[in-house]
Backbone bond lengths (Angstrom), bond angles and torsions (degrees), N, CA, C in turn:
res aa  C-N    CA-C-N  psi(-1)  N-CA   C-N-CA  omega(-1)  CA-C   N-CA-C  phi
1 X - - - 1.462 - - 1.526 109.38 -
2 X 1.297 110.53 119.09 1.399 115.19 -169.78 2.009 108.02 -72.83
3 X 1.541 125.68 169.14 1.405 125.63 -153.49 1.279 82.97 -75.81
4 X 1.596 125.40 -47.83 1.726 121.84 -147.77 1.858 98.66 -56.66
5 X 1.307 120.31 -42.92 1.140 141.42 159.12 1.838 124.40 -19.93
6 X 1.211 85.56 -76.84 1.557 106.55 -169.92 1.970 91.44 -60.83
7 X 1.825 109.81 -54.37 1.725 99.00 -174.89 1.286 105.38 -57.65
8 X 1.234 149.38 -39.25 1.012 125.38 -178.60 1.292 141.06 -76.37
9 X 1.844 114.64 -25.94 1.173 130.83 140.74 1.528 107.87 -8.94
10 X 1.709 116.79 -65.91 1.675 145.58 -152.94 1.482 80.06 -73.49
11 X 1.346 135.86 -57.15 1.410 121.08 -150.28 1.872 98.20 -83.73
12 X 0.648 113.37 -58.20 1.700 107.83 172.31 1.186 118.82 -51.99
13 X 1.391 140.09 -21.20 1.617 131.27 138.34 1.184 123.84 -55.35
14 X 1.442 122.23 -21.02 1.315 112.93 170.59 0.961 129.73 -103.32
15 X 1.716 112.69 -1.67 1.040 129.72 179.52 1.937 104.70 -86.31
16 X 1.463 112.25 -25.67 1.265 129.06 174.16 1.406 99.06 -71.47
17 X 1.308 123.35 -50.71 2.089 110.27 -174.08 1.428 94.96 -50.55
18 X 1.604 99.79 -52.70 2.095 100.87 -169.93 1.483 113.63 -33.62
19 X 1.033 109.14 -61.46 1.566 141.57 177.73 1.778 98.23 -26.00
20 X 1.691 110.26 -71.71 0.928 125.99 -158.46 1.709 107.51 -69.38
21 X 1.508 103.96 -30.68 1.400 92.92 -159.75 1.755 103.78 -81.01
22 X 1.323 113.55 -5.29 1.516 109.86 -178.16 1.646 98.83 -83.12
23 X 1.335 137.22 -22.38 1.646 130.42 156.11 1.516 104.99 -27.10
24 X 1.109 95.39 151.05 1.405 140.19 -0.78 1.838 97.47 -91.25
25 X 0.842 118.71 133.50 1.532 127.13 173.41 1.521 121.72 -77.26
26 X 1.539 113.42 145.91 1.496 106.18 -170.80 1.796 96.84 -70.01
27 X 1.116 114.67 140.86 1.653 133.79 179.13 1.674 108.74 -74.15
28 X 1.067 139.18 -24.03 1.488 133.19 139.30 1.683 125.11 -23.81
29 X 1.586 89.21 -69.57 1.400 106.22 -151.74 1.723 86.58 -84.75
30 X 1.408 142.86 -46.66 1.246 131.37 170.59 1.441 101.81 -35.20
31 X 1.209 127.15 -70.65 1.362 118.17 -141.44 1.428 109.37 -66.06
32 X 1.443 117.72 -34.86 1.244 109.25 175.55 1.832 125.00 -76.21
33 X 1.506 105.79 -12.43 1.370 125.86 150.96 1.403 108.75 -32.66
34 X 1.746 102.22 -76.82 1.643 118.97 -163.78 1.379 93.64 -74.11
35 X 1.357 144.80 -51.50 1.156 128.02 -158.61 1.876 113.75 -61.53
36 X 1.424 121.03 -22.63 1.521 116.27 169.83 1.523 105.24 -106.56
37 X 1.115 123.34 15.37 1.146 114.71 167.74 1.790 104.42 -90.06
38 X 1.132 107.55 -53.59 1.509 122.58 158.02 1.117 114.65 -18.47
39 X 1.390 119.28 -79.36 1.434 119.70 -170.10 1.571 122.85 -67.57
40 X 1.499 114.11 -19.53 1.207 134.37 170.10 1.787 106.27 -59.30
41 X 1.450 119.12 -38.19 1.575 131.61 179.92 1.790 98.97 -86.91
42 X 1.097 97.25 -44.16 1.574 79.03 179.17 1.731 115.82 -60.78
43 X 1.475 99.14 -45.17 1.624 106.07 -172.99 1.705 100.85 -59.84
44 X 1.186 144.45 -23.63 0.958 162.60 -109.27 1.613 102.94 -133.19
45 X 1.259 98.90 -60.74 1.711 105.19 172.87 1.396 110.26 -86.05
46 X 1.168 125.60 -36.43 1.884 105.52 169.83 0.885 120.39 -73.95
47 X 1.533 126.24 -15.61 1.430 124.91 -165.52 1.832 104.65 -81.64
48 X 1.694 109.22 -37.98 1.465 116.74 158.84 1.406 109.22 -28.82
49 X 1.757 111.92 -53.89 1.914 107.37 -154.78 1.670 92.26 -80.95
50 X 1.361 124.86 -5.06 1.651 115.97 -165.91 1.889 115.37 103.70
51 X 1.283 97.34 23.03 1.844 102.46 164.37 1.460 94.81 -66.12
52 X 1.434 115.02 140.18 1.514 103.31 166.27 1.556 104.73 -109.54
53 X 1.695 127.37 21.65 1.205 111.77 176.59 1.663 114.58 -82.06
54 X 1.465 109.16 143.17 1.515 99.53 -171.33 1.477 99.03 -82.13
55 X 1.866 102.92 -161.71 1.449 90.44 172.45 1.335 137.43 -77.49
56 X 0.852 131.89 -40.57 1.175 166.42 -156.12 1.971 86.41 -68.11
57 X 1.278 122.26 -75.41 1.737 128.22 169.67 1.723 94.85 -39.77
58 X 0.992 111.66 -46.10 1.692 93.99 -155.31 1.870 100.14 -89.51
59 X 1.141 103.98 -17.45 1.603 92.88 159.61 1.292 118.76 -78.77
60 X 0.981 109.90 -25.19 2.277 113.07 168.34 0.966 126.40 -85.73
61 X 1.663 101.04 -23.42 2.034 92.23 151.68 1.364 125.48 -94.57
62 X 1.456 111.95 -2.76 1.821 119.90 161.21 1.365 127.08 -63.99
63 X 1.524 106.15 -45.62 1.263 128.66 -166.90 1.749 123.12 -103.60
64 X 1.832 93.27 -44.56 1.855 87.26 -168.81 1.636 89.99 -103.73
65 X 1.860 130.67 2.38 1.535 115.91 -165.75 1.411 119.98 70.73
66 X 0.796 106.11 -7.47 1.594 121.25 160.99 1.498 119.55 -9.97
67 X 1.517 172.54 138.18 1.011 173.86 170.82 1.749 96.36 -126.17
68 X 1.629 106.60 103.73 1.692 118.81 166.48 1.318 119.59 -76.35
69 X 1.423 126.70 100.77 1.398 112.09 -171.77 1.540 113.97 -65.13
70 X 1.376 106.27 153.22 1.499 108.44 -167.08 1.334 134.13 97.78
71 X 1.474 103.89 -28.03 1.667 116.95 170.43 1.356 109.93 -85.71
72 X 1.024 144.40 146.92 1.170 142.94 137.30 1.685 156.22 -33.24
73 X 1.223 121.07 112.00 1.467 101.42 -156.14 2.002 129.35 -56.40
74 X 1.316 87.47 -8.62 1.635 102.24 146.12 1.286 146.43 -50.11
75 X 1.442 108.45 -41.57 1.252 142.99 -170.49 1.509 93.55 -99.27
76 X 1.162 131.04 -20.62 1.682 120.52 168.70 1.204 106.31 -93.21
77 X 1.604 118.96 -48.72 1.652 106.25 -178.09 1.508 97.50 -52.44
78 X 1.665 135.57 -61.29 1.410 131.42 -157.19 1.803 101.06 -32.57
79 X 1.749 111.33 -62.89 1.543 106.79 -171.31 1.184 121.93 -72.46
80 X 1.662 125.38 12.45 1.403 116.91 -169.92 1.508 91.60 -115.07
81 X 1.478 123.32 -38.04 1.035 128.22 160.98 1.207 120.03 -29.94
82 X 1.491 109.76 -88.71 1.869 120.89 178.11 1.400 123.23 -40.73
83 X 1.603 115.54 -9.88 0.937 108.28 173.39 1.604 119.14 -107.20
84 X 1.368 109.57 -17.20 0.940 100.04 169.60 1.886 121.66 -84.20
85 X 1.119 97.87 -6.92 1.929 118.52 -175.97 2.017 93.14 -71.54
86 X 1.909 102.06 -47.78 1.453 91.94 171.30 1.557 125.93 -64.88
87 X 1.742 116.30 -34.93 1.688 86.79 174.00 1.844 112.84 -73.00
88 X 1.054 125.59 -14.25 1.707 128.04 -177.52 1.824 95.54 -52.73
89 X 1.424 114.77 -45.36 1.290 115.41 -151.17 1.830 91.08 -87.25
90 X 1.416 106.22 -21.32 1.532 92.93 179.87 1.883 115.09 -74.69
91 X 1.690 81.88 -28.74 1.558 86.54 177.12 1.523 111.16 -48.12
92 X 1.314 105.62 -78.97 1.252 122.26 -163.11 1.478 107.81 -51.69
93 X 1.292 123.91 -14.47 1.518 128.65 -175.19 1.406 88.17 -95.36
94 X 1.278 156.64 19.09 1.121 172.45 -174.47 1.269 114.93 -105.05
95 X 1.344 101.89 -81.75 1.024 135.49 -177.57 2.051 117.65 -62.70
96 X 1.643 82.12 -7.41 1.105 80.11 -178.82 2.100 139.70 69.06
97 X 1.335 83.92 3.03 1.871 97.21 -166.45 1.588 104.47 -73.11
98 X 1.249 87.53 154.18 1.813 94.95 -173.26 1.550 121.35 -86.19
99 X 1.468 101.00 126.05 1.364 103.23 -166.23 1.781 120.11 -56.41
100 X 1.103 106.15 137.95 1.813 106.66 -158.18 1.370 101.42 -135.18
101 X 1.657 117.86 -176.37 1.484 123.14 175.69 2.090 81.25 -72.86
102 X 0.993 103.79 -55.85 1.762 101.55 -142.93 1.610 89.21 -67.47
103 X 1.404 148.99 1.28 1.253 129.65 141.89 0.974 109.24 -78.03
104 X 0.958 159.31 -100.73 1.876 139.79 -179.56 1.300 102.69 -6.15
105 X 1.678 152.17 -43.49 0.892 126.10 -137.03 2.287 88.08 -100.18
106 X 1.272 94.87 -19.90 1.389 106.93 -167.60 1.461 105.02 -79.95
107 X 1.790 121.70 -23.24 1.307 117.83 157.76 1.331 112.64 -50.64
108 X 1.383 96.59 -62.93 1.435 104.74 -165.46 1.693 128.40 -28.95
109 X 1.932 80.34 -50.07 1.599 105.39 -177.98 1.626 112.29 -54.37
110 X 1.406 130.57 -18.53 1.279 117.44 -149.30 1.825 82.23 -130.61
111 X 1.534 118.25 -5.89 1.364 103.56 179.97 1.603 111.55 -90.84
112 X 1.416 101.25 -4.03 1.857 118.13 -165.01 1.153 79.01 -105.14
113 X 1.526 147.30 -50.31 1.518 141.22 -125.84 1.638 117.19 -54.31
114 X 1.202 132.26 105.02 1.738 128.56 -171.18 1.423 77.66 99.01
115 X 0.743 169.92 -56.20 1.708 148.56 -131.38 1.601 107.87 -106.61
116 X 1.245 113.34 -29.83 1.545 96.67 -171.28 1.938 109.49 -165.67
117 X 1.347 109.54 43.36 0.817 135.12 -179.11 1.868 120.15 -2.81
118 X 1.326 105.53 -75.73 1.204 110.86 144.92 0.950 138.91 30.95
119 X 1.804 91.73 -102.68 1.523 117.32 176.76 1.297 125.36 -93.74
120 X 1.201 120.22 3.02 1.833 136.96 -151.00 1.610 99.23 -75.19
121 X 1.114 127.52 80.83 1.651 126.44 -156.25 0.919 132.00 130.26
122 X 1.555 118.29 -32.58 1.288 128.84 -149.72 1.528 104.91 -121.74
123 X 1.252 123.94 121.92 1.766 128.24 162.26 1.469 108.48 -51.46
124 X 1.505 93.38 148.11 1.763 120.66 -154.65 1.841 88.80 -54.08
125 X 1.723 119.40 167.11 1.401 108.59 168.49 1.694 80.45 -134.27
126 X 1.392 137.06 21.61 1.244 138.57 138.98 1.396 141.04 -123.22
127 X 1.640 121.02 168.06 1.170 120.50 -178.32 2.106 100.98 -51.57
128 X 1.220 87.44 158.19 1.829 104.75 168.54 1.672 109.15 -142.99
129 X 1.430 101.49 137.94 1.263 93.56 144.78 1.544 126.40 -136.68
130 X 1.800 111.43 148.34 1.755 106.65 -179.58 1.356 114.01 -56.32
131 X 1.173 106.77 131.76 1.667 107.15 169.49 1.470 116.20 -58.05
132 X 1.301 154.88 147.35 1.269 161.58 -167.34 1.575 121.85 45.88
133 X 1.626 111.37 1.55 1.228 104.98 -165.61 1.950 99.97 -111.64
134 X 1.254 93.91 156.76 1.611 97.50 172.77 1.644 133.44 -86.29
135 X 1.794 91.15 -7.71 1.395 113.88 169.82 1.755 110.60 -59.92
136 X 1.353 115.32 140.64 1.789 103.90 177.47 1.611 86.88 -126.11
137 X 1.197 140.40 105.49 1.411 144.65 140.35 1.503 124.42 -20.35
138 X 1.276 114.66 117.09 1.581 121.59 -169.22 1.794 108.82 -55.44
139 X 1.424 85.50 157.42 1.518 103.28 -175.49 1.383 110.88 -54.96
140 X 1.810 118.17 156.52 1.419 95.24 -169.67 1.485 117.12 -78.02
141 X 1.192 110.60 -3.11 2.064 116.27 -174.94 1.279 114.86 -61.00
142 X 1.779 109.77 -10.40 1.551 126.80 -160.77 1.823 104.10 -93.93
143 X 1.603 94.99 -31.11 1.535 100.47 -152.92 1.773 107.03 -49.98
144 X 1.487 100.48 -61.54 1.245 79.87 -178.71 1.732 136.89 -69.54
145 X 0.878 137.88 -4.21 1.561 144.07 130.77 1.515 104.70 -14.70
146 X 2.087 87.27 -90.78 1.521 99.62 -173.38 2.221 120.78 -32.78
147 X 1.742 77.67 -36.70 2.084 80.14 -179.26 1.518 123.50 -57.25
148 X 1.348 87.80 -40.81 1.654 109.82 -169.35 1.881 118.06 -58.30
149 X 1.808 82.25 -43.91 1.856 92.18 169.43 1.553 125.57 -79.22
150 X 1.260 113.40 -9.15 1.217 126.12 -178.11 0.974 107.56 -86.71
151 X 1.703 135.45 -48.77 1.275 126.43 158.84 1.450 117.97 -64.46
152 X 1.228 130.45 -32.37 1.322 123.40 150.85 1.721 139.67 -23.60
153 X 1.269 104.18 -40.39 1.499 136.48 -151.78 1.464 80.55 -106.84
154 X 1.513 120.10 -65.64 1.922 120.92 170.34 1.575 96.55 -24.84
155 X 1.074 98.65 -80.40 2.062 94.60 -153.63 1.687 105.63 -68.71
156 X 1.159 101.07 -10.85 1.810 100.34 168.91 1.621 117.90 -67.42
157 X 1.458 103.03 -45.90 1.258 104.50 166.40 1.365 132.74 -70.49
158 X 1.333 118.80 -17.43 1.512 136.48 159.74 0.977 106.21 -51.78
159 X 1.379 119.30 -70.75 1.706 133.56 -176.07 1.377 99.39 -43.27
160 X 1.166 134.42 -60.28 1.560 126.38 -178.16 0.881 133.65 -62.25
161 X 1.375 97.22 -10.97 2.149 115.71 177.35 1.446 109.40 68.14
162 X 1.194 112.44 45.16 1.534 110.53 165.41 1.587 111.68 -89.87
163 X 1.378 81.61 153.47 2.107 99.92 -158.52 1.542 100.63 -57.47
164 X 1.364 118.73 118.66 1.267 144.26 -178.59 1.617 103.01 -32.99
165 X 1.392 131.09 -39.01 1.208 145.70 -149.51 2.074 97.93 -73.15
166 X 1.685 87.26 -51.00 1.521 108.43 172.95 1.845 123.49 -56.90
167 X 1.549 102.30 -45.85 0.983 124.60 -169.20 2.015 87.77 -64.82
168 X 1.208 101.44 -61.63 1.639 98.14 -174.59 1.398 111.77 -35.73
169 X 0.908 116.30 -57.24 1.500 135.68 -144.88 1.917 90.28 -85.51
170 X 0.826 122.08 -21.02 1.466 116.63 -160.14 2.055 85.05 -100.88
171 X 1.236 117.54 -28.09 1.617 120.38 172.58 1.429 90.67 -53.86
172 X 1.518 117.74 -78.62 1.464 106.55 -158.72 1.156 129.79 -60.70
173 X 1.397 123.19 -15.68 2.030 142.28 -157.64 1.624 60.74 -77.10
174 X 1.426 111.52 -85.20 1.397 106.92 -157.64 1.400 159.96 -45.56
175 X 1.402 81.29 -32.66 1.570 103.32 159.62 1.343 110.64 -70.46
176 X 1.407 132.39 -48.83 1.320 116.19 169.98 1.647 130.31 -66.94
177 X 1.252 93.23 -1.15 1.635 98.69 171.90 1.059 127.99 -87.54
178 X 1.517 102.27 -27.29 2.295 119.83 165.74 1.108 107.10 -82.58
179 X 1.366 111.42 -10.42 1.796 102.77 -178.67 1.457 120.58 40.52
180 X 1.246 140.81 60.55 1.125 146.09 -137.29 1.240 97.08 -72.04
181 X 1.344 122.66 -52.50 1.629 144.04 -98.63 2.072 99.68 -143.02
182 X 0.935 117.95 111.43 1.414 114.91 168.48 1.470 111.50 -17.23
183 X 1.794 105.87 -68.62 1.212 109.63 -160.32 1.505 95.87 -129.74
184 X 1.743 129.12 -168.88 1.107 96.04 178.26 1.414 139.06 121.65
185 X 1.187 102.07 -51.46 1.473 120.85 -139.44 1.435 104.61 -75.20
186 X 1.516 110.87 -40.83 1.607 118.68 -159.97 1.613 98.06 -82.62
187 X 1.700 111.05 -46.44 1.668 102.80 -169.42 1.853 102.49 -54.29
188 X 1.434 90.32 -58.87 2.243 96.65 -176.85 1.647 95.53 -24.55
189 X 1.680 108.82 -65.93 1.552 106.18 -138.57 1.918 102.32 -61.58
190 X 1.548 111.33 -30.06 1.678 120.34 174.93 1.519 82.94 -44.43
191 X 1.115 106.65 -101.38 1.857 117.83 -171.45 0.791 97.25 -10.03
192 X 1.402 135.38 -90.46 1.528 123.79 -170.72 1.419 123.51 -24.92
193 X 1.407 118.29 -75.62 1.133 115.45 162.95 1.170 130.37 -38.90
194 X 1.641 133.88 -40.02 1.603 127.34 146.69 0.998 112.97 -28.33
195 X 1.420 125.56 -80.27 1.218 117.06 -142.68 1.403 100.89 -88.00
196 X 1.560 148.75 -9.76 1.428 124.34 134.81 1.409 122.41 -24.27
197 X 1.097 121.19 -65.56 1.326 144.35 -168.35 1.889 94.52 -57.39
198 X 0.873 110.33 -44.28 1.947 109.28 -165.61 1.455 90.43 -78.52
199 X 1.578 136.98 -56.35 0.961 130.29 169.31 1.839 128.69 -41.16
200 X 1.107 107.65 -12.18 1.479 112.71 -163.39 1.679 94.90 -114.64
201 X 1.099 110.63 -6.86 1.864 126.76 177.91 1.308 102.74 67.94
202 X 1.337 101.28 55.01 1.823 116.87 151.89 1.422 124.01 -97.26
203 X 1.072 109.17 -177.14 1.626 107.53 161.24 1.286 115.64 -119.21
204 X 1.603 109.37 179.90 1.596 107.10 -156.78 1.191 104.34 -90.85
205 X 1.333 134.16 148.63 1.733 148.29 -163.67 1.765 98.58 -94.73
206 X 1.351 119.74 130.47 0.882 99.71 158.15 1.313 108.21 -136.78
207 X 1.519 109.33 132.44 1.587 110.84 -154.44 2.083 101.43 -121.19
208 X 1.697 82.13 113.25 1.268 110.73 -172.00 1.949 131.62 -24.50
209 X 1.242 118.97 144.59 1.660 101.71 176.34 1.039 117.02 -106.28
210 X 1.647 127.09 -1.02 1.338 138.03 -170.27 1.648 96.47 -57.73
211 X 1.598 117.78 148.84 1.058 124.51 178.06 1.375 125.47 -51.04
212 X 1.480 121.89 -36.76 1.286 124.41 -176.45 1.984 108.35 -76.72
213 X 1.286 95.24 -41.60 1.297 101.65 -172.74 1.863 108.12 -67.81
214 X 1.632 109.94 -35.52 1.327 108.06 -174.46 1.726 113.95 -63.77
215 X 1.683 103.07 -36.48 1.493 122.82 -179.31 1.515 113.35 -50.50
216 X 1.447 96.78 -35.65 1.776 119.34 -168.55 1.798 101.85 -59.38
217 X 1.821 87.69 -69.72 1.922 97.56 167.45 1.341 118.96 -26.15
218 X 1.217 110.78 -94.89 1.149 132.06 177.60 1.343 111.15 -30.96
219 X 1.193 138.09 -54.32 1.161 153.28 179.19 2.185 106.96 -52.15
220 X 1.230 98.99 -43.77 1.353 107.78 -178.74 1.519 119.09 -85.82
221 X 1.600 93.53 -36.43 1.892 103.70 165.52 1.549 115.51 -72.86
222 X 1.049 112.17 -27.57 1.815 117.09 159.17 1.609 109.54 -64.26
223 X 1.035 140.49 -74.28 1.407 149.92 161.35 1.610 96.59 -16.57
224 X 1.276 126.82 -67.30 1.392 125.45 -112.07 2.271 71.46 -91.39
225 X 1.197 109.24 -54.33 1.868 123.96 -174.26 1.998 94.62 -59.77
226 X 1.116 124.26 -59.90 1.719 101.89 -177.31 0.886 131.54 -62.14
227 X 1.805 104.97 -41.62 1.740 119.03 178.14 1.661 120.51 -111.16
228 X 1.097 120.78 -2.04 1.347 135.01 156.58 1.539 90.54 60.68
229 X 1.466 98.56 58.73 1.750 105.89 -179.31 1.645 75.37 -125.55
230 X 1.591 116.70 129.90 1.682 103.23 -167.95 1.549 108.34 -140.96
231 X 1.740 97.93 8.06 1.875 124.42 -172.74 1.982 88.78 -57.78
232 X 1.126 117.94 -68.72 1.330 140.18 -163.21 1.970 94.63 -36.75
233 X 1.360 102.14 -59.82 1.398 111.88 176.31 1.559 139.01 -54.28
234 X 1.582 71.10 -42.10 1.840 90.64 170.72 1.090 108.06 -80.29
235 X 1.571 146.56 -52.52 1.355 162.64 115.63 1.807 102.47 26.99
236 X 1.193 94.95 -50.95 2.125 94.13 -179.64 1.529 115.07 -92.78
237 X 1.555 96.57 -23.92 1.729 78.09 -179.96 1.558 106.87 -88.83
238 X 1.786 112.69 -22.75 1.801 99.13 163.00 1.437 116.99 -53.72
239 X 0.811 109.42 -23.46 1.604 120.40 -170.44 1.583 100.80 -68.27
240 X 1.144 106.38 -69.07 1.482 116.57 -164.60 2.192 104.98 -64.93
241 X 1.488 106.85 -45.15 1.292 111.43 157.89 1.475 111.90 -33.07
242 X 1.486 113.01 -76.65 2.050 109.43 171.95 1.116 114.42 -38.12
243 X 1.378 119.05 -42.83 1.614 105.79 -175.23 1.554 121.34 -77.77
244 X 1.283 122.32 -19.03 1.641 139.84 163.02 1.578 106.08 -66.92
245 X 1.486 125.87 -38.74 1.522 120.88 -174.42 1.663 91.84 -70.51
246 X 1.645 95.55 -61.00 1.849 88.98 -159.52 1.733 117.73 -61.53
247 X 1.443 100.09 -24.97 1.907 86.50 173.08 1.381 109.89 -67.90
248 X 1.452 118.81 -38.50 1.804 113.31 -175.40 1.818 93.55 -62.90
249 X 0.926 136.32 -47.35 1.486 119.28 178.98 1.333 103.24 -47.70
250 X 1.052 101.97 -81.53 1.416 108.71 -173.54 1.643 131.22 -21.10
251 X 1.416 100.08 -57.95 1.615 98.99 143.43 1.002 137.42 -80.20
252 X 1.237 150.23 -28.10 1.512 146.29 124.05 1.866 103.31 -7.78
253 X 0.909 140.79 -96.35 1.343 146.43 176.98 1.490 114.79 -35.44
């Protein structure tokens, strides 16, 4: 783990005591906090896979049911979906339940749900390949193996007490690297990584769609699956973590 790494690790823990010591917060004013912060991550992560609803549409089809003419009824299940996949993950980050194949598989279920019936749950039963990337995702006869060690490797890294921030971020590299899932793959693996992160008493990441910033991702999730160089990756979601602590201060204060 390179130094630029590790200081910032240091500054987002302290930015997490900050966090903590303004608790307990009046429950009004949070919720309407989290509730546009929310939709800002949802608009945020489909718009990455090619949702073209902006924000502003995808908070009126979250909230008022809204139907945008011109979009597609795809493009409405995607934002009604993701948002409802985010309170599941708050639950269960609640609730405290232990992260498993069948929570990933229960994202999955509610990020496909109306869209692709099928598969909405279920690991791929064919070859895939990522569009632009040079990575090719194992055959599907592998997946469950490949699942089993990945959660394996999860509680291994627990056991060693590596900084939760890492641990997140190393859920999603990975999950998008088994490609479990036909379709899918990138919104689940965010969630995942959320709700690590909510469980560990973080806040939720929301990692940008602007062109430069998407190029950046992608660019580091390519890196991180050929050459298993994965600093760059981990490196953006600390990044993006600091920027989720310091706006909740920021409004908090």
């Amino acid at each position: 783990m390179n130094s630029k790494l590790v200081d910032l690790l240091k500054e987002v823990d302290l930015l997490k005591v900050r966090l903590s010591s303004l608790r307990p917060l009046p429950v009004e004013a949070l919720k309407k906090i989290q509730d546009a912060l929310d939709i800002e991550y949802t608009y945020e992560s489909n718009r990455i896979e090619g949702n073209t609803l902006t924000l502003q549409e995808t908070a009126l089809v979250v909230n008022e049911g809204i139907t945008i003419s011109g979009k597609s009824m795809r493009e409405h299940l995607e934002a009604i979906n993701h948002a409802e996949a985010i309170d599941y993950i708050k639950e269960v980050a609640q609730q405290d339940i232990e992260i498993s194949q069948r929570t990933i598989k229960e994202i999955h279920a509610l990020v496909l749900h109306g869209i692709d019936r099928e598969n909405a749950g279920s690991y791929r039963t064919v070859p895939v390949m990522i569009s632009g990337s040079t990575h090719v995702p194992s055959q599907p006869c592998l997946l469950e193996k490949l699942m089993e060690d990945f959660m394996l490797a999860f509680q291994s890294m627990e056991k060693e007490n590596i900084h939760p921030v890492i641990i997140a971020a190393y859920l999603h590299g990975e999950l998008v690297r088994i490609h479990p899932f036909i379709d899918g793959n990138g919104r689940t693996s965010r969630l995942l990584m959320n709700l690590y992160l909510l469980q560990k008493g973080y806040t939720i990441v929301t990692l940008k769609s602007d062109n430069d910033m998407k190029l950046r991702y992608y660019k580091a999730l390519e890196v991180s699956h050929t050459e298993q160089q994965h600093d760059d990756f981990y490196l953006l979601v600390a990044e993006a973590e600091k920027a989720s602590l310091e706006r909740y201060i920021s409004i908090l204060e």
